[in-house]
C-alpha positions in Angstrom: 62.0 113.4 83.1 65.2 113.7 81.5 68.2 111.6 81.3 69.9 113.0 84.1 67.2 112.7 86.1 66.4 109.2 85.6 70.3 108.5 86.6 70.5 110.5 89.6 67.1 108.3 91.1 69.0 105.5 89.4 71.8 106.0 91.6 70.0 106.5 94.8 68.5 103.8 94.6 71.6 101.9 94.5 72.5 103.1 98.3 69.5 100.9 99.4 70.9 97.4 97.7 72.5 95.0 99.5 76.4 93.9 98.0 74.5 90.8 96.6 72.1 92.6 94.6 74.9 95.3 93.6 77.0 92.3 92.6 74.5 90.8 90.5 73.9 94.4 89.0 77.8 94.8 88.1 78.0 91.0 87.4 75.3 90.3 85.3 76.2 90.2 81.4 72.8 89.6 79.5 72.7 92.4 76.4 70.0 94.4 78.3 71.5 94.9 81.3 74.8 95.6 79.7 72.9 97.9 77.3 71.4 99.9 80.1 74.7 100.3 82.1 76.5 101.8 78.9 74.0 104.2 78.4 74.1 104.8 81.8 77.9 105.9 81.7 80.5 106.4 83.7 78.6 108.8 86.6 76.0 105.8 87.2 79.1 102.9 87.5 81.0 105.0 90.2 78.0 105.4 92.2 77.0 101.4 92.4 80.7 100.9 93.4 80.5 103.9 96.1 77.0 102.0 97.0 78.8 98.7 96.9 81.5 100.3 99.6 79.1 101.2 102.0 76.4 98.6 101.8 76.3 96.5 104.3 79.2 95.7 106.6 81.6 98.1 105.1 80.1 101.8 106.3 82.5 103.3 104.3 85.7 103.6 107.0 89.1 103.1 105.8 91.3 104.6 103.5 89.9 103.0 100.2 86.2 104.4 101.1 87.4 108.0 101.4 89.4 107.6 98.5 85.9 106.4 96.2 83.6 108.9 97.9 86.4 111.6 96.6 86.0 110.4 93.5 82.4 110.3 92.6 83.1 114.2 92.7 85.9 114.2 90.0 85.6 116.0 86.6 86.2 114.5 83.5 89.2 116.3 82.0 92.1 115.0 79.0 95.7 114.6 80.4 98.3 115.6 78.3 99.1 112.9 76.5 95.4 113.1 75.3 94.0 109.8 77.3 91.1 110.2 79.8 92.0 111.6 83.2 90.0 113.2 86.4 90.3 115.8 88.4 88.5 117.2 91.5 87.5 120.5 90.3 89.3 123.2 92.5 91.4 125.8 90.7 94.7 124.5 91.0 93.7 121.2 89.3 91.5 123.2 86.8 94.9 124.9 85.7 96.4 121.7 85.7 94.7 120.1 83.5 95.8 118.5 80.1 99.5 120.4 81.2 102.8 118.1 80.7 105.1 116.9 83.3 107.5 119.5 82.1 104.7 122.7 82.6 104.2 121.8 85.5 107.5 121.5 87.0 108.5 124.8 85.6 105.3 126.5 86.6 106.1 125.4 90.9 109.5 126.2 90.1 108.6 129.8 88.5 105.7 130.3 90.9 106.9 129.1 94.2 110.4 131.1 93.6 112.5 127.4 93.5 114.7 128.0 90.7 115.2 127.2 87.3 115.4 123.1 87.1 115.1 122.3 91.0 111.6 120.1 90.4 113.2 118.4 88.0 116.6 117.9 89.4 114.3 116.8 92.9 112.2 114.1 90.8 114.3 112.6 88.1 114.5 109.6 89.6 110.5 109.5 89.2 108.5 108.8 86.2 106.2 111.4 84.5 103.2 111.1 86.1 104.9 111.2 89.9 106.8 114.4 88.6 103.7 116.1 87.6 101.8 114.9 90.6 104.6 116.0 92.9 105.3 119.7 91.6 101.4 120.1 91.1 100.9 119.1 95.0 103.5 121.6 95.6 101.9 124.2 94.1 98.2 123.0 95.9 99.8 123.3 99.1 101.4 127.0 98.6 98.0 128.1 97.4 96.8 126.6 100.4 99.1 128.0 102.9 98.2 131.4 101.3 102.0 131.8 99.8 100.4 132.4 96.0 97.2 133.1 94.8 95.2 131.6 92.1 95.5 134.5 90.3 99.2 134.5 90.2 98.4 130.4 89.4 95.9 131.5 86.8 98.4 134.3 85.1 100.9 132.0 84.8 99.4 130.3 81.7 98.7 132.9 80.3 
């Protein structure tokens, strides 16, 4: 059995724990048990807190349970200022990924026919992150509405 085998039973088995027990997993802090959940990794953590949103009373409704079962599906990726960041895998955020603030603005402004400067005349008043996160939803949602293509997304890069 290899090790991604032995994590993915790991995890299923976490859906059938009540909070207690999942606290008492996350909780505990003798050196085996932390051993085992650092080996485990990142992969095995989010699915004992998507087990811990949906065990028992909590069924996983509300805003905060969508959100986590979202992101149990995320990619690893680097953001641009080379710290650890997700993503959720489609091909906008796959071209997104590791770009700056600044690429990104000029890519929805070049791509979605805005003009030179208009994202970043529209979200000065926000910091980086909200810039980059608001041109790049921009540019989701035109791909979406079928106003550009991926590959007119893709070629851009390039």
């Amino acid at each position: 059995m290899t090790k991604q085998d032995k994590q993915a039973q790991q995890a299923a088995a976490y859906g059938k724990m009540s909070k207690p027990e999942l606290l008492a997993l996350i909780t505990e802090r003798d050196d085996d048990t932390g051993a085992k959940m650092l080996a485990a990794g990142r992969k095995v953590t989010k699915a004992i807190l998507v087990a811990w949103l949906i065990a028992d009373d909590n069924r996983g409704r509300g805003m905060s349970a969508t959100l986590l079962r979202y992101r149990t599906g995320y990619q690893d990726t680097v953001s641009s200022t080379n710290r650890p960041s997700l993503h959720n895998g489609d091909e906008v955020a796959v071209f997104l990924a590791g770009a700056t603030p600044e690429f990104v603005m000029a890519a929805a402004d070049k791509l979605l026919g805005l003009g030179d400067g208009f994202c970043a005349e529209r979200y000065s008043g926000l910091n980086p992150g909200q810039q980059r996160m608001n041109s790049g939803n921009r540019i989701r949602m035109a791909a979406k509405r079928g106003d550009i293509t991926i590959a007119q997304i893709t070629a851009y890069r390039a």
